[in-house]
Kinemage of the C-alpha trace (Angstrom):
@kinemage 1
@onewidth
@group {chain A} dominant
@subgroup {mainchain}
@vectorlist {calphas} color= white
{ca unk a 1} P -119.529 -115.979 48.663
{ca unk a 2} L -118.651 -119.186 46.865
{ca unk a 3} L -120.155 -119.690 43.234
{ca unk a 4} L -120.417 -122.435 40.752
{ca unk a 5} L -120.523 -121.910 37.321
{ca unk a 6} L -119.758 -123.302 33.697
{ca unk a 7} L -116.590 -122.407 31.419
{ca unk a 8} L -117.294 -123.616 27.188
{ca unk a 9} L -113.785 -122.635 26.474
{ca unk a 10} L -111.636 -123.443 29.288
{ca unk a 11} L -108.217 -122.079 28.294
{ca unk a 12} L -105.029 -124.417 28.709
{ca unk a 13} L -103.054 -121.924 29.618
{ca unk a 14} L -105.430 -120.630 33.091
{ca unk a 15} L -107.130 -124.184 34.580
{ca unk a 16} L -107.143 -122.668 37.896
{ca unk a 17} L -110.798 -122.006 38.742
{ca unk a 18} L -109.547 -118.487 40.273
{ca unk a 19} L -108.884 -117.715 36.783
{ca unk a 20} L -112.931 -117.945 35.690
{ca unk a 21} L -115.377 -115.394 36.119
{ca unk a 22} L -119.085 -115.452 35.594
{ca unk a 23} L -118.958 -111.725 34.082
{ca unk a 24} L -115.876 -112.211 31.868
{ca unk a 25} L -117.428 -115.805 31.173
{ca unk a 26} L -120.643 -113.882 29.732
{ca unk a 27} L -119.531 -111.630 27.945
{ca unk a 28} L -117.224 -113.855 26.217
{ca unk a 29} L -120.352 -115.729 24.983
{ca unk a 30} L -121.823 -112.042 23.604
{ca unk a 31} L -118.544 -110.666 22.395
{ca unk a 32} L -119.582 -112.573 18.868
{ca unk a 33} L -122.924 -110.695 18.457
{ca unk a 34} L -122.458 -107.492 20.229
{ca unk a 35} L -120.161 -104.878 20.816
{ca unk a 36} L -117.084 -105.974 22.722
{ca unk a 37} L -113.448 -105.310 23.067
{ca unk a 38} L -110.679 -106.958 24.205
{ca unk a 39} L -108.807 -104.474 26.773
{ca unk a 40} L -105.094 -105.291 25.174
{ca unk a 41} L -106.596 -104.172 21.848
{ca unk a 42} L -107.361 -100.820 23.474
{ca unk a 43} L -103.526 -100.270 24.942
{ca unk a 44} L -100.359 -98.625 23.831
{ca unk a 45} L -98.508 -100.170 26.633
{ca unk a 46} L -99.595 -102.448 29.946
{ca unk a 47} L -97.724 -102.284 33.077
{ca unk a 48} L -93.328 -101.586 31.579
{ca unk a 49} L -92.548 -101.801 35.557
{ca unk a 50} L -94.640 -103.829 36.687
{ca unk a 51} L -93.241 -107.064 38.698
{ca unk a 52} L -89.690 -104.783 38.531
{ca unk a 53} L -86.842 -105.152 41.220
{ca unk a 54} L -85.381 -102.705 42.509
{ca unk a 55} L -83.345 -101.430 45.972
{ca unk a 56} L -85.138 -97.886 46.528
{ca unk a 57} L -82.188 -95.003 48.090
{ca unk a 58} L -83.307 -92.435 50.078
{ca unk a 59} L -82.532 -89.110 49.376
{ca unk a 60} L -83.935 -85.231 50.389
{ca unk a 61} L -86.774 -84.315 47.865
{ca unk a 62} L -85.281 -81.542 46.196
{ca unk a 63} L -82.613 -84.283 44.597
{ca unk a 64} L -85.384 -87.300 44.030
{ca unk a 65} L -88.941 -88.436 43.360
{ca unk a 66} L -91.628 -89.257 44.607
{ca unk a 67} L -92.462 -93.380 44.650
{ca unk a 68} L -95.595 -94.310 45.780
{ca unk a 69} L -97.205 -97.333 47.274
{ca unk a 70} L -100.224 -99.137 45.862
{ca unk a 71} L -102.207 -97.126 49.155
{ca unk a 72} L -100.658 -93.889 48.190
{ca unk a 73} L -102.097 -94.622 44.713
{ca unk a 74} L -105.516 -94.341 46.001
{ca unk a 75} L -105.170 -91.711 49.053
{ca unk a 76} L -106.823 -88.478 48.637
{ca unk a 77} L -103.136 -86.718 48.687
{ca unk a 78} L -100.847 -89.620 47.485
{ca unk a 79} L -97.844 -88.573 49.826
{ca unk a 80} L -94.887 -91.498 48.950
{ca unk a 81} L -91.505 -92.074 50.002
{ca unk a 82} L -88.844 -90.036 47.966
{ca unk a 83} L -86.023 -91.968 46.399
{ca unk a 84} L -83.375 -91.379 44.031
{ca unk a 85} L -84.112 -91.387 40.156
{ca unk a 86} L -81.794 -93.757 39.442
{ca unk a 87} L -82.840 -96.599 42.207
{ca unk a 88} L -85.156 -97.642 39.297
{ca unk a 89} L -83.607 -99.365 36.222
{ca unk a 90} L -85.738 -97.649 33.720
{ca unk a 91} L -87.366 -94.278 35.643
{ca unk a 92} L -89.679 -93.658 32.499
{ca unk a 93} L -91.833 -96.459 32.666
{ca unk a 94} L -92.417 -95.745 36.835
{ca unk a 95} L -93.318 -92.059 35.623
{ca unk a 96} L -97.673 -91.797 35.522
{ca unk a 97} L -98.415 -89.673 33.480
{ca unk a 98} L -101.946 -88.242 33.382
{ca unk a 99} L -105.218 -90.307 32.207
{ca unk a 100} L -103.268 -93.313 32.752
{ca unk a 101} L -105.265 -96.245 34.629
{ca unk a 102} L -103.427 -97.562 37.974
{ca unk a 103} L -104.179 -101.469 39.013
{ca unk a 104} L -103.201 -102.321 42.405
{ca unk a 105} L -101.356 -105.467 41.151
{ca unk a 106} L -100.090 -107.247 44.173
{ca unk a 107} L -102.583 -108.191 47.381
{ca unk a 108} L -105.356 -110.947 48.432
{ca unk a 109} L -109.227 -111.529 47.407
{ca unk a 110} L -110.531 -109.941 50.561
{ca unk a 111} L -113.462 -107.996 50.072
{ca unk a 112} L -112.187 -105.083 51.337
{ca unk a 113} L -108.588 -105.406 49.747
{ca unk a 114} L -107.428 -103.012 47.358
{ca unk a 115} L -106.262 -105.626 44.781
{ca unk a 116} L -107.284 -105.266 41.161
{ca unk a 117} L -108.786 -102.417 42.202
{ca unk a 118} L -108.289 -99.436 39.714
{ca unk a 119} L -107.786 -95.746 40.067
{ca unk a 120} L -107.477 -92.879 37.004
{ca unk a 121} L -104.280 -90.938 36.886
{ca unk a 122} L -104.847 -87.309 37.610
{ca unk a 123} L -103.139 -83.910 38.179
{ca unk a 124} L -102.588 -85.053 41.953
{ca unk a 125} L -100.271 -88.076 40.602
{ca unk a 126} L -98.824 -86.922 37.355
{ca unk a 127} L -95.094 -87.369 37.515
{ca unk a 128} L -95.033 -89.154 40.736
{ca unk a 129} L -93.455 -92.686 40.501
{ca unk a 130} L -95.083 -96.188 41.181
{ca unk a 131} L -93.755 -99.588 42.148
{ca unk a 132} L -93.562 -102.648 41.142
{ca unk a 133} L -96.622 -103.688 42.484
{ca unk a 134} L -98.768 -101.360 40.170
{ca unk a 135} L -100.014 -101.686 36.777
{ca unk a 136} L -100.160 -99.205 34.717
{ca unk a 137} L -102.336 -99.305 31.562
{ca unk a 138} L -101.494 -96.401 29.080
{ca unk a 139} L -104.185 -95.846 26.293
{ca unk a 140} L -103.863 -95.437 22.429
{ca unk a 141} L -106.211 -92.409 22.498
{ca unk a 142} L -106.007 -91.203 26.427
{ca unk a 143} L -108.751 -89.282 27.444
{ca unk a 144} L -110.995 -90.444 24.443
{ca unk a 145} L -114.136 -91.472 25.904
{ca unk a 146} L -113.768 -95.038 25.567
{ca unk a 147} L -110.920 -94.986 27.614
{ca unk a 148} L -112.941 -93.252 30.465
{ca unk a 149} L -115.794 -96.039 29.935
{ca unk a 150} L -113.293 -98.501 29.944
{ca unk a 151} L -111.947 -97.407 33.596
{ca unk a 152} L -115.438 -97.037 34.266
{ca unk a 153} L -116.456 -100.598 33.892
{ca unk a 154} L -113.080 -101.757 35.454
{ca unk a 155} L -113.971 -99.707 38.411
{ca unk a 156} L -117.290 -101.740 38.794
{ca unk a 157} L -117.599 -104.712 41.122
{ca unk a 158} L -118.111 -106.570 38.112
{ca unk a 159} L -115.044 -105.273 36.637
{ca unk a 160} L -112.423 -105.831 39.814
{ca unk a 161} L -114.215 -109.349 39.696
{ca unk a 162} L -113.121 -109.716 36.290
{ca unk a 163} L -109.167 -108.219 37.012
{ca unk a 164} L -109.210 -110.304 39.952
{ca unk a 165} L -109.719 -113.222 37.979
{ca unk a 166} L -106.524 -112.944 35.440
{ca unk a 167} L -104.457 -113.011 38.706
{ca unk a 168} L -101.705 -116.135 39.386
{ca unk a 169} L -100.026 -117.007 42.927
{ca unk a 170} L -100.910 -118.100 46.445
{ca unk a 171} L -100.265 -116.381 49.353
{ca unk a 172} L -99.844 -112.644 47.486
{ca unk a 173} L -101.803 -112.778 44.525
{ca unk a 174} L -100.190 -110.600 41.141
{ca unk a 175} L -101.752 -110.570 37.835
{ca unk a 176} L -101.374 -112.242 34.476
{ca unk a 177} L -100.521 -109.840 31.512
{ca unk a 178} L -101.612 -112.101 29.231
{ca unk a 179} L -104.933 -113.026 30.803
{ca unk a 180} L -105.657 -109.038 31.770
{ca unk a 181} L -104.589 -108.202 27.924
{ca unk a 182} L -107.660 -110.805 26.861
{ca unk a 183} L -110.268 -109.367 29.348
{ca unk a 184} L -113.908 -108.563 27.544
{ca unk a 185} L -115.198 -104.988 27.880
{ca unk a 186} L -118.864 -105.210 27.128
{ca unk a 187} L -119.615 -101.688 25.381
{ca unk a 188} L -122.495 -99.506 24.948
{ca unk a 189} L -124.012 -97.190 22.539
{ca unk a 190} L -122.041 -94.360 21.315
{ca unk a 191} L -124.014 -91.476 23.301
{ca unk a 192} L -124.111 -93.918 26.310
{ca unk a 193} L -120.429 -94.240 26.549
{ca unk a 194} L -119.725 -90.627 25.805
{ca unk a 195} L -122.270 -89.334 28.995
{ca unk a 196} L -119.997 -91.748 30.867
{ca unk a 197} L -116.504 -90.505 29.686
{ca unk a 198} L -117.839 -86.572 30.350
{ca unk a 199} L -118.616 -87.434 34.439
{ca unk a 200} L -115.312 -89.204 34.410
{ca unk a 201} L -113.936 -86.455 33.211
{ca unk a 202} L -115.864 -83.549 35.582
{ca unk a 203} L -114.739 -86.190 37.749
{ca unk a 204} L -110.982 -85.640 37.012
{ca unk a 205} L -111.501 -82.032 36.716
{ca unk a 206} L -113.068 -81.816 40.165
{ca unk a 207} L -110.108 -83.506 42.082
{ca unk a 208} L -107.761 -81.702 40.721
{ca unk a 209} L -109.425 -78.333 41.552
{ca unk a 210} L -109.857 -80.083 45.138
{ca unk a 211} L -106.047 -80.542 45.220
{ca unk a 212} L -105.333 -76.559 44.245
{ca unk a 213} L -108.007 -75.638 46.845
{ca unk a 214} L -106.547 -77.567 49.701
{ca unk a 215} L -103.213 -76.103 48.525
{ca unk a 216} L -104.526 -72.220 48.446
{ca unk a 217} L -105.530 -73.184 51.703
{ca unk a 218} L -102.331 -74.128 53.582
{ca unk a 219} L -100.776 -70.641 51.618
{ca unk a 220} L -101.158 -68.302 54.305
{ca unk a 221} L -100.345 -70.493 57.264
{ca unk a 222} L -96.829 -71.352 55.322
{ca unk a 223} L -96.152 -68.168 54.767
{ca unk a 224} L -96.129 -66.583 57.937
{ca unk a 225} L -92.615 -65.623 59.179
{ca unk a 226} L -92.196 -67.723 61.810
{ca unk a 227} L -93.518 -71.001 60.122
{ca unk a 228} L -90.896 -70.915 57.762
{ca unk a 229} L -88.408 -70.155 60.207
{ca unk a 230} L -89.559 -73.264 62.417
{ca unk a 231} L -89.890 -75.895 58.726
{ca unk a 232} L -86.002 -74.884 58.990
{ca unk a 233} L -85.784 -76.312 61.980
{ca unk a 234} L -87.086 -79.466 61.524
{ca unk a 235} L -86.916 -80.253 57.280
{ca unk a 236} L -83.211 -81.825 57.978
{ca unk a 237} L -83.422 -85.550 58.124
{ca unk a 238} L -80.258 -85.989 60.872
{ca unk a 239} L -79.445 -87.083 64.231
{ca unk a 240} L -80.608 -84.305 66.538
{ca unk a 241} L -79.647 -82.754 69.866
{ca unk a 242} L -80.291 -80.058 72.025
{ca unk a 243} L -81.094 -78.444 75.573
{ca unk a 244} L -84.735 -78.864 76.445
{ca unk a 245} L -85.566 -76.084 78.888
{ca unk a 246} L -89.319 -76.494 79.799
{ca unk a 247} L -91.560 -79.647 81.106
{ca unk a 248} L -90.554 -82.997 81.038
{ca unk a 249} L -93.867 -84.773 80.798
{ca unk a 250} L -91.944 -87.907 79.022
{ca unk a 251} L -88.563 -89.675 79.413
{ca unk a 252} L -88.477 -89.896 75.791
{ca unk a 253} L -85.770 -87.554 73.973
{ca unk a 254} L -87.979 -88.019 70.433
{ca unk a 255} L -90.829 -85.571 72.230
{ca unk a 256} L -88.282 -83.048 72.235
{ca unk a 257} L -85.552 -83.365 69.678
{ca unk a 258} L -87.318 -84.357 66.739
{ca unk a 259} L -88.638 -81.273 65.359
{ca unk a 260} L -85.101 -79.460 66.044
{ca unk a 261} L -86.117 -76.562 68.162
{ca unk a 262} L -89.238 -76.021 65.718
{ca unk a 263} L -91.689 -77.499 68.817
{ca unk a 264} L -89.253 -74.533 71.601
{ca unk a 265} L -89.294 -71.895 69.633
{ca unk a 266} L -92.936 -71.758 68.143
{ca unk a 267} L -93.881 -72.041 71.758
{ca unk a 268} L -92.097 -69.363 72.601
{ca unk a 269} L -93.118 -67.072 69.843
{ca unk a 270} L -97.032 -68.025 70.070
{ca unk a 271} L -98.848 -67.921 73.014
{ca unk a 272} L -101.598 -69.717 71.914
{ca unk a 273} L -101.909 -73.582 72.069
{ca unk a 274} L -103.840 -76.326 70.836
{ca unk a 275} L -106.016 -76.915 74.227
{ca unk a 276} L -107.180 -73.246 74.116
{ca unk a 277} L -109.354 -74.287 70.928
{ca unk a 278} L -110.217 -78.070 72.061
{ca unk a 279} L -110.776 -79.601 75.032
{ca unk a 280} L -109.095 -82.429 76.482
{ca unk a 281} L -111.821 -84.556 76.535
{ca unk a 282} L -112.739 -84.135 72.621
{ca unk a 283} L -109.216 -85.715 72.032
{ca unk a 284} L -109.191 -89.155 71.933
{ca unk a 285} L -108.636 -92.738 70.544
{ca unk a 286} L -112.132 -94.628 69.512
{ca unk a 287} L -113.039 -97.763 71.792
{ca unk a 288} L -112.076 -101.049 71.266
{ca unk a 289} L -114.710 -103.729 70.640
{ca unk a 290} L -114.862 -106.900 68.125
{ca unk a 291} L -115.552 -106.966 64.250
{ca unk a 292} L -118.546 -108.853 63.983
{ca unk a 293} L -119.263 -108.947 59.749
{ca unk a 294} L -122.961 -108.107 58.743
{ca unk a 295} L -124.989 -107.348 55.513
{ca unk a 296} L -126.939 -104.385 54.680
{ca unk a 297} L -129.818 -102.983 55.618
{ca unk a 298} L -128.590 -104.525 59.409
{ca unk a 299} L -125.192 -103.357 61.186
{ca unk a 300} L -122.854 -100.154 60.047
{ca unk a 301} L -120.602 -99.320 57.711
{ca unk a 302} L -116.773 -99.361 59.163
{ca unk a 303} L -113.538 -97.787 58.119
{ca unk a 304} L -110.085 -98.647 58.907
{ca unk a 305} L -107.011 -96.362 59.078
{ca unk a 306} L -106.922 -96.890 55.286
{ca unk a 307} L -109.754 -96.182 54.601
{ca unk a 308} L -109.844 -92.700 56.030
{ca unk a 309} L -107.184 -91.357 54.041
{ca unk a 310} L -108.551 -93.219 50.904
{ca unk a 311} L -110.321 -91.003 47.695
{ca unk a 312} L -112.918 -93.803 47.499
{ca unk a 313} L -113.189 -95.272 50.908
{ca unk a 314} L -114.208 -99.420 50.885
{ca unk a 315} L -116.011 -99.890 53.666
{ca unk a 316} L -117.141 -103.242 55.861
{ca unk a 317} L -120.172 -103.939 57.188
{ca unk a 318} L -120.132 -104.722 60.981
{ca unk a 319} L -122.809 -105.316 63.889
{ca unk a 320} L -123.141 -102.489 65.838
{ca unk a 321} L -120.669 -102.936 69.023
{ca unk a 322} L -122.966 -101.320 71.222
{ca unk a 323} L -120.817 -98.669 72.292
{ca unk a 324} L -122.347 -94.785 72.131
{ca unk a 325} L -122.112 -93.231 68.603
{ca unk a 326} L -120.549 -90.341 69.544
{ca unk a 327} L -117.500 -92.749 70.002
{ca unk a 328} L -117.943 -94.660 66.729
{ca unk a 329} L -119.197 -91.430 64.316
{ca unk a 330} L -117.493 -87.898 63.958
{ca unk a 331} L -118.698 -84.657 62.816
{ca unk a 332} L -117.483 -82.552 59.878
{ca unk a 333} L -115.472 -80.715 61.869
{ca unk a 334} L -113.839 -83.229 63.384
{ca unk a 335} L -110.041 -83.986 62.624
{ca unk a 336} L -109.046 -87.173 61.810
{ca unk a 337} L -105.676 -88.019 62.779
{ca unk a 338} L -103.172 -91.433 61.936
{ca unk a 339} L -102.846 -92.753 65.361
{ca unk a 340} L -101.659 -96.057 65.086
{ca unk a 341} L -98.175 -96.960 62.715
{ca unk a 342} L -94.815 -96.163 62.139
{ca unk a 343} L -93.025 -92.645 61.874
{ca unk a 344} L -91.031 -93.468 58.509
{ca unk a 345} L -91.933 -90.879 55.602
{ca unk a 346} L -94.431 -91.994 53.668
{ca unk a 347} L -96.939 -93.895 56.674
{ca unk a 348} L -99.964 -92.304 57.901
{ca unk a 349} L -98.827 -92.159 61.484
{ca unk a 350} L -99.680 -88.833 62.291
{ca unk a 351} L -100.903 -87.865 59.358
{ca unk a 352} L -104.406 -85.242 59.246
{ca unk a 353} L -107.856 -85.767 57.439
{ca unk a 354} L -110.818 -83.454 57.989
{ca unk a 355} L -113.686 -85.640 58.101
{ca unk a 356} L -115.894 -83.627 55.518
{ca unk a 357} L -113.337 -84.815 52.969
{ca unk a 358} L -114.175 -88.108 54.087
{ca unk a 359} L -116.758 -89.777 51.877
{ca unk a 360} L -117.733 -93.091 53.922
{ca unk a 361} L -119.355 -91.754 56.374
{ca unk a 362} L -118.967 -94.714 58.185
{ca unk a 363} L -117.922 -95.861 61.890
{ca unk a 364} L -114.126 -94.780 62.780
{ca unk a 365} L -111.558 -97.307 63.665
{ca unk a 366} L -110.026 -97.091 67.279
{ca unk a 367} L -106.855 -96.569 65.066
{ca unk a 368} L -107.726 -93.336 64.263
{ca unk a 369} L -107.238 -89.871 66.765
{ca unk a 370} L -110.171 -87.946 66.641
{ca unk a 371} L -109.705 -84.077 67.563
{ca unk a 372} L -112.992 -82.317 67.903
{ca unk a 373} L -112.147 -79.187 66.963
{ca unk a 374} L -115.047 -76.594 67.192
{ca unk a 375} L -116.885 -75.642 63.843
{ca unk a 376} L -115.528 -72.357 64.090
{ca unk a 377} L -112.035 -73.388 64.139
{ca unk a 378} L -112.164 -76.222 62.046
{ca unk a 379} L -110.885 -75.182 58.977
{ca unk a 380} L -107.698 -72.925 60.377
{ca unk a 381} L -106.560 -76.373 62.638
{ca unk a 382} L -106.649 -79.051 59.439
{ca unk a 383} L -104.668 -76.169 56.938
{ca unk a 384} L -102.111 -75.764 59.723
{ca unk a 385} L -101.831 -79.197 61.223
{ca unk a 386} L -101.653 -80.847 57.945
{ca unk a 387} L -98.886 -79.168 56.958
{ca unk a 388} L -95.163 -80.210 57.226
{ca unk a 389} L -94.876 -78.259 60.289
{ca unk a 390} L -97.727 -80.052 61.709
{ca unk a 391} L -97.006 -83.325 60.584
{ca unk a 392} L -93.311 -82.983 62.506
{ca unk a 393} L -95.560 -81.623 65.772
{ca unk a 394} L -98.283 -84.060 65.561
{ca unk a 395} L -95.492 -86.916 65.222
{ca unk a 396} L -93.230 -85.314 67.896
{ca unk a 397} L -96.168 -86.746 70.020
{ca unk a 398} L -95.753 -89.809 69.695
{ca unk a 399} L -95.293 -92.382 72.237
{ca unk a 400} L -94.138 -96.317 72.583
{ca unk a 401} L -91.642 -98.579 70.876
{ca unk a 402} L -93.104 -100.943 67.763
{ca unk a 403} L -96.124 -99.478 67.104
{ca unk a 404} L -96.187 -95.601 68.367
{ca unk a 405} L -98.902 -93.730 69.694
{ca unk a 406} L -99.897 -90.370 70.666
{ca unk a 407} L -100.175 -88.647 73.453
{ca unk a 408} L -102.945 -86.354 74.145
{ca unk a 409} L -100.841 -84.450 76.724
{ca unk a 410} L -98.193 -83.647 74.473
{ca unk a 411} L -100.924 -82.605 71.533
{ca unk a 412} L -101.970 -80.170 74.088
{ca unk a 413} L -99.171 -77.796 74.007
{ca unk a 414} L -99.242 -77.575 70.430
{ca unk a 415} L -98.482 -74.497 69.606
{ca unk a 416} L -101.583 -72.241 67.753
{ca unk a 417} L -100.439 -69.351 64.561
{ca unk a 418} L -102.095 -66.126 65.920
{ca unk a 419} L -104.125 -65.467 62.286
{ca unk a 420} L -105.945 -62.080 61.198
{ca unk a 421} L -110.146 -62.353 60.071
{ca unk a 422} L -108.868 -61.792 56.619
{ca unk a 423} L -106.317 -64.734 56.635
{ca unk a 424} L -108.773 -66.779 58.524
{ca unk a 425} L -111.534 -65.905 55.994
{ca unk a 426} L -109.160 -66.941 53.157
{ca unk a 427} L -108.568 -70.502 54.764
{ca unk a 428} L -112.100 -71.154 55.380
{ca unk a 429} L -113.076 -69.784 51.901
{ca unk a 430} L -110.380 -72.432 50.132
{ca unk a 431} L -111.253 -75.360 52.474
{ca unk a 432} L -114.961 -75.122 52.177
{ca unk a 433} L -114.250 -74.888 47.578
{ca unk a 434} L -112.459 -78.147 48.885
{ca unk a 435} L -115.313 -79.922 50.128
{ca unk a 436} L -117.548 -78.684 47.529
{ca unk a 437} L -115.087 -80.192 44.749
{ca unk a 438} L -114.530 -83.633 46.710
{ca unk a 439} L -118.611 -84.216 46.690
{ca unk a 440} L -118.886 -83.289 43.010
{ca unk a 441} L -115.819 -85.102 42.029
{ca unk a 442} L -117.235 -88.564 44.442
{ca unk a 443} L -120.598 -87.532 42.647
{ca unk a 444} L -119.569 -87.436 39.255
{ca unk a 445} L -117.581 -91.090 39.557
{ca unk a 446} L -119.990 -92.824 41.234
{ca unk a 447} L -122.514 -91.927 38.699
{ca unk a 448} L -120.544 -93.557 36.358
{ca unk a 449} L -119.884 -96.390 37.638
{ca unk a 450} L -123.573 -96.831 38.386
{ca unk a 451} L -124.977 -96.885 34.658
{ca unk a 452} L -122.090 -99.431 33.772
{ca unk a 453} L -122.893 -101.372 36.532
{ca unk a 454} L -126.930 -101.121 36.541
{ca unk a 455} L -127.763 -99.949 33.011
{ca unk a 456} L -125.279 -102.021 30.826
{ca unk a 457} L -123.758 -104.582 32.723
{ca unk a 458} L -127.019 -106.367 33.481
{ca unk a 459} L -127.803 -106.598 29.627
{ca unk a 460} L -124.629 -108.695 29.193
{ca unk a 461} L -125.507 -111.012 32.032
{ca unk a 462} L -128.775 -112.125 30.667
């Protein structure tokens, strides 16, 4: 909501308004007495690539790297487009390296927008590449527990507030170096600032062993014989062709060419398909219905497409539409499926979340495919649909011109890996370490975040 406040020093350089915080105004008037740093003091380097141009060239991933987008940045598997090395002038300063801190730099003030929001670089993003639109602040000492604190507070709604407000522009909104390299970071006492730095760190930890575990997990089903054999198929970005020689339940040639043969031959080789485990009418889009905003305790929490396939989900409040919940709310078993977008690499179209990863917890956009798989079965589906196979099958469904769809016929006949109790045990086993280490890992940050914001921050703003 709109605010009105006073500025003493009003800078000549920033007389935009937009450029003011309250926070950053406060603790600007402390920094004198107290314990305050400036957040360029802290750096070794802020944001080499940021604001960079450059054309990005496709290539197969075996010969490039991995570029991601400011959502990628933030997804629970940051999954980006793969380009060429040399697309980017100077490749280095793209490279994250680990306990770096991410900015999405490029965006709008919305509430729910990820812009100047901040994200910690761990094992899941080391050595992937960002754009232009990220900034990427590298630490003098990284990992030394001020740095933690200091992502800590910038992860704060205080602290986007205060990122928000170094940013320049109109319609797209970047941010100032200079202004971000001058931002206050109200400290605490020593202990307090190391307790926060050590569940930053668990918190690091945690995601990373959530990462191996959902790995581990997918192990088995890409290692059975005729898995690999079908990835063959369909790995080869090309122009396709071939003779289809079962049921033509579409006129479209992409629900049968574009896995290569993977989709024929799998079917021929399993006998099992994906309507034996779910039934037809536990697959389906959510309802459509108008996005009325409301504030807490009335109305529910929402998430969009994004948000689903976000590591910290920001969620709207909405009045309830009235529809039944069963259509608005999933169980943990449920799979959670991109169903609105575009089939280039890198989108979520098609793309496949279990929901006990997700940590909103909120209503489901009509965007997203649920597939209520039973409990039993839950685990096996997610580690072999969210695979590269079963990203090529659940996309081979898809339907329409602009903005594809699926088709719950077509997800029907996917075809199901006959698996062994021992191979089944070892997925379930893996996935369930998975959820364990997403909770602690959510746990551990939000913690954090929660004594800057409600045990230090408040001190500051008195």
């Amino acid at each position: 909501m709109p605010v009105a406040f006073t500025v003493r020093n009003p800078k000549t350089t920033a007389l935009r308004a937009l450029n003011y915080s309250p926070a950053s105004e406060a603790f600007r008037r402390k920094a004198s007495g107290s314990n305050c740093s400036r957040l360029g003091s802290l750096l070794a380097n802020m944001g080499p690539a940021y604001g960079s141009v450059f054309t990005r060239l496709d290539c197969e991933r075996t010969y490039g790297v991995e570029l991601l987008s400011q959502g990628d940045m933030f997804s629970t598997e940051p999954q980006g487009r793969v380009i060429r090395r040399d697309s980017m002038p100077v490749p280095e300063d793209h490279r994250i390296k680990k306990w770096q801190v991410l900015v999405a730099g490029a965006g709008t003030l919305g509430p729910t927008e990820l812009f100047g929001r901040s994200i910690l670089a761990d094992g899941r993003l080391t050595d992937k590449y960002v754009g232009p639109h990220a900034m990427v602040l590298t630490f003098r000492e990284e990992r030394s527990p001020l740095s933690l604190y200091c992502y800590a507070f910038l992860s704060t709604a205080a602290g986007i507030g205060c990122v928000r407000a170094t940013s320049y522009g109109t319609k797209v909104l970047g941010l100032r170096s200079d202004l971000l390299s001058d931002l206050p970071i109200p400290l605490a006492s020593e202990s307090v600032v190391e307790k926060i730095a050590c569940l930053i760190a668990e918190s690091v930890e945690y995601r990373e062993s959530f990462a191996a575990e959902v790995s581990a997990a997918r192990e088995p089903i890409l290692q059975i014989p005729e898995v690999k054999e079908a990835i063959g198929y369909c790995k080869e970005r090309r122009r396709r062709c071939l003779v289809w020689h079962g049921d033509l339940p579409t006129i479209s040639a992409w629900n049968y060419a574009s896995t290569g043969g993977a989709l024929e031959y799998l079917q021929r080789k399993w006998s099992g398909r994906l309507s034996d485990i779910v039934r037809s009418e536990d697959m389906f889009y959510g309802p459509r219905f108008a996005r009325i905003p409301s504030v807490a305790p009335y109305g529910i929490d929402f998430e969009s497409q994004r948000d689903v396939f976000l590591l910290r989900p920001i969620l709207r409040r909405i009045v309830h539409p009235g529809c039944a919940d069963r259509l608005l709310f999933v169980p943990d078993s449920a799979l959670l499926v991109g169903g609105q977008g575009q089939l280039e690499e890198g989108n979520l179209f098609g793309r496949v979340e279990l929901a006990a990863f997700n940590s909103g917890r909120g209503a489901i956009t009509e965007a997203i495919f649920r597939i209520l798989t039973p409990e039993k079965s839950s685990e096996l589906m997610f580690a072999y649909l969210s695979t590269e196979l079963g990203l090529a099958f659940m996309r081979n469904a898809a339907v329409g011109t602009s903005v594809p769809k699926m088709n719950p016929a077509l997800l029907e006949q996917i075809p199901i890996p006959d698996t062994d109790s021992s191979t089944r045990a070892k997925i379930v086993a893996h996935v369930r370490s998975a959820i364990h280490a997403k909770e602690k890992a959510n746990a551990a940050e939000s913690e954090a975040i929660r004594l800057v914001s409600q045990e230090i921050i408040p001190k500051w703003l008195n």
